[in-house]
C-alpha positions in Angstrom: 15.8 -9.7 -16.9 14.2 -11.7 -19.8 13.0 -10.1 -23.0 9.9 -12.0 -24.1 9.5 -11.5 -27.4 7.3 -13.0 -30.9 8.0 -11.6 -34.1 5.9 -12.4 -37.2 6.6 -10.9 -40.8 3.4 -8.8 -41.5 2.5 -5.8 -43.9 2.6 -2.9 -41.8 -0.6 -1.3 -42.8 -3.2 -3.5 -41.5 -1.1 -3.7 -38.4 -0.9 0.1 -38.1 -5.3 0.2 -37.8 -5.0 -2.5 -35.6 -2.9 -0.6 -33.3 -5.1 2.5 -33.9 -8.6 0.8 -33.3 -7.0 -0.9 -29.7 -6.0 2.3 -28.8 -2.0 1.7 -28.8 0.1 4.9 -28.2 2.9 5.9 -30.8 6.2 6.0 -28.5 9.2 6.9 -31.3 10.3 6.0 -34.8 14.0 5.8 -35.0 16.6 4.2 -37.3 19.2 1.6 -35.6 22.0 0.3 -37.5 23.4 -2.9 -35.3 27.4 -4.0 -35.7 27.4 -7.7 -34.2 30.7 -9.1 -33.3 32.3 -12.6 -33.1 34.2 -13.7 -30.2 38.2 -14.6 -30.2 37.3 -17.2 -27.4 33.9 -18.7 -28.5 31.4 -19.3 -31.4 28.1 -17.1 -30.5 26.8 -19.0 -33.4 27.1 -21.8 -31.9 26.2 -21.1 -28.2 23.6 -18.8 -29.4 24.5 -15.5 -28.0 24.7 -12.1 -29.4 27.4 -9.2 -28.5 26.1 -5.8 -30.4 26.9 -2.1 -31.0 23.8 -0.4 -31.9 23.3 2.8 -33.1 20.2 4.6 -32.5 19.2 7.9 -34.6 16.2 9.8 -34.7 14.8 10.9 -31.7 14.1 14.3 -31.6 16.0 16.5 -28.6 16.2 20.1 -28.1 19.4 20.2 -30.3 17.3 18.1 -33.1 17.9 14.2 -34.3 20.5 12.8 -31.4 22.2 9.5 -31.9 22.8 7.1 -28.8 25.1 4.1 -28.3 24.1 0.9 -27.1 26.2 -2.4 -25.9 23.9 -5.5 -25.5 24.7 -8.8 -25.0 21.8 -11.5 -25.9 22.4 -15.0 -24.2 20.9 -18.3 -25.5 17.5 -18.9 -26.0 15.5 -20.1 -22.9 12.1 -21.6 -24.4 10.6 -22.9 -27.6 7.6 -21.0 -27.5 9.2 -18.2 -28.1 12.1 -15.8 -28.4 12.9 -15.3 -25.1 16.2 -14.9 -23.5 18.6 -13.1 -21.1 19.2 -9.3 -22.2 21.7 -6.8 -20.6 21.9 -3.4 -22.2 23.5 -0.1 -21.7 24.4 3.1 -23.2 27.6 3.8 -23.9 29.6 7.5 -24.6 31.9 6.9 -27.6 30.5 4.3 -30.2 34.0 4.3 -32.1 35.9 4.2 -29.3 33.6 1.0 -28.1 34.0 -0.8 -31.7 37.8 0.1 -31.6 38.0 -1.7 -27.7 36.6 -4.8 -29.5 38.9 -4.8 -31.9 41.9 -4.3 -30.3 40.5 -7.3 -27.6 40.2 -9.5 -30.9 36.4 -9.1 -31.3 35.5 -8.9 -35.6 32.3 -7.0 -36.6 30.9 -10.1 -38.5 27.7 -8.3 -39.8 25.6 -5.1 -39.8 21.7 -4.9 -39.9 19.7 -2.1 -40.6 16.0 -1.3 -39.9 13.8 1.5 -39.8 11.7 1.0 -35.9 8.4 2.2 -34.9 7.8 1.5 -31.3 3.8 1.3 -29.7 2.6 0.7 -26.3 -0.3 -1.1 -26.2 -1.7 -2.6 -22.6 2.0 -2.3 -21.0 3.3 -4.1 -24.3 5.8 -3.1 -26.8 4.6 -3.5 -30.5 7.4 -2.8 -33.3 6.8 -2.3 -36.9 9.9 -3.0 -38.2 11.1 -2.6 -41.6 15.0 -4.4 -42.0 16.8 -3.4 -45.4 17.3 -6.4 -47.4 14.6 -8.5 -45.3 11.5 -6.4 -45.9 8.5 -6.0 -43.1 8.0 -7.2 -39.7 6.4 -7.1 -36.7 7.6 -7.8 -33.1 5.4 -7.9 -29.6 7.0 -7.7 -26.3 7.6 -7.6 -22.8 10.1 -7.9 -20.2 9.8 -10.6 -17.7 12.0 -10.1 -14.2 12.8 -14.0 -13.5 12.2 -17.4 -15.5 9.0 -18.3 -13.2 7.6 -15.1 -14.7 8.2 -16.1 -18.5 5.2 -18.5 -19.7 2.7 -15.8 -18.1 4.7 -13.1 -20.1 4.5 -15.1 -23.0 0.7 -15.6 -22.9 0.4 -11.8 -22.6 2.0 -11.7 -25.9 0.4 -13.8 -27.9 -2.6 -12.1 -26.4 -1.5 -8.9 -28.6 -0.7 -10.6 -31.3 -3.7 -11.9 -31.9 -5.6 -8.8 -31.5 -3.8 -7.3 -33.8 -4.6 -10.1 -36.2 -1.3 -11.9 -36.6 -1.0 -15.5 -35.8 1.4 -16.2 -33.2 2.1 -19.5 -34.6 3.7 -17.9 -37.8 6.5 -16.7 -35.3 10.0 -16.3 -36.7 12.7 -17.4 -33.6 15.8 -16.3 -36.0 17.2 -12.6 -35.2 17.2 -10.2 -38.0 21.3 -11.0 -38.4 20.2 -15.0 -38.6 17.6 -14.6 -41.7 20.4 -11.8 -43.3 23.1 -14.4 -43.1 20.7 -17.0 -44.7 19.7 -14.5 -47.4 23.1 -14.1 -48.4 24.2 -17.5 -47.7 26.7 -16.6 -45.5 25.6 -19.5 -42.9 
């Protein structure tokens, strides 16, 4: 599975009408806080990969807010022309007991980033209004692509939103959130 993804910084407002006016539907607004860790064995930095704890609060059960836990790993980036890459995910039980297996197998939380998310659907597309502490406003578009032959049609389907919500594709930003954070505070 590849996530295709572009993700522009934009106010949120004029992006919000946009979404209203094409008829996008409001999915969920949640809060994530993601713990990336560095490897004993290898520099994600340098290969380009991402190994994440993210924890996801705000979704409304019967019981009120619930939080959920989430393992990803991100590998390398697979194209220029956008952020697109190899993505496995799943939930897991026990986020402390996860961070405390990566510890004790020599895994370091290097960083923490934290952003309020508002999810849309819009023409089988996910649209994120993101808004990272420390970073400021963003938005993402996306979709999920099942094999590399699929990507560049993926891709064009993207930009295609991007555009009509009035954001220039070519404005993109390929650094993650934890990228531009480490940049902002020098830590690179």
């Amino acid at each position: 599975m590849y996530e295709v993804e572009i993700k522009v910084r934009a106010s949120h407002e004029p992006v919000r009408s946009a979404l209203a006016d094409a008829g996008a539907e409001r999915i969920e607004r949640v809060r994530q806080v993601d713990t990336y860790y560095d490897a004993p064995h290898r520099d994600f930095a340098e290969t380009d990969e991402a190994l994440r704890l993210r924890t996801e609060t705000g979704k409304e059960g019967d019981a009120g807010p619930t939080a959920t836990t989430k393992l990803t790993y991100k590998g390398p980036l697979v194209e220029e022309a956008s952020k697109t890459r190899e993505e496995r995910e799943t939930v897991v039980g026990d986020g402390d007991s996860a961070a405390a297996i990566f510890e004790g197998l020599g895994f370091e939380p290097a960083a923490t980033v934290e952003k309020e998310r508002t999810f849309f659907d819009l023409h089988g597309h996910t649209v994120t209004l993101d808004r990272v502490d420390g970073l400021g406003e963003f938005v993402e578009a996306e979709a999920e692509a099942e094999d590399g032959d699929e990507v560049e049609d993926v891709r064009e389907g993207v930009v295609d939103i991007l555009r009509r919500l009035g954001l220039d594709p070519g404005e993109q930003i390929r650094t993650s959130y934890l990228g531009l954070l480490l940049d902002a505070n020098g830590d690179t």
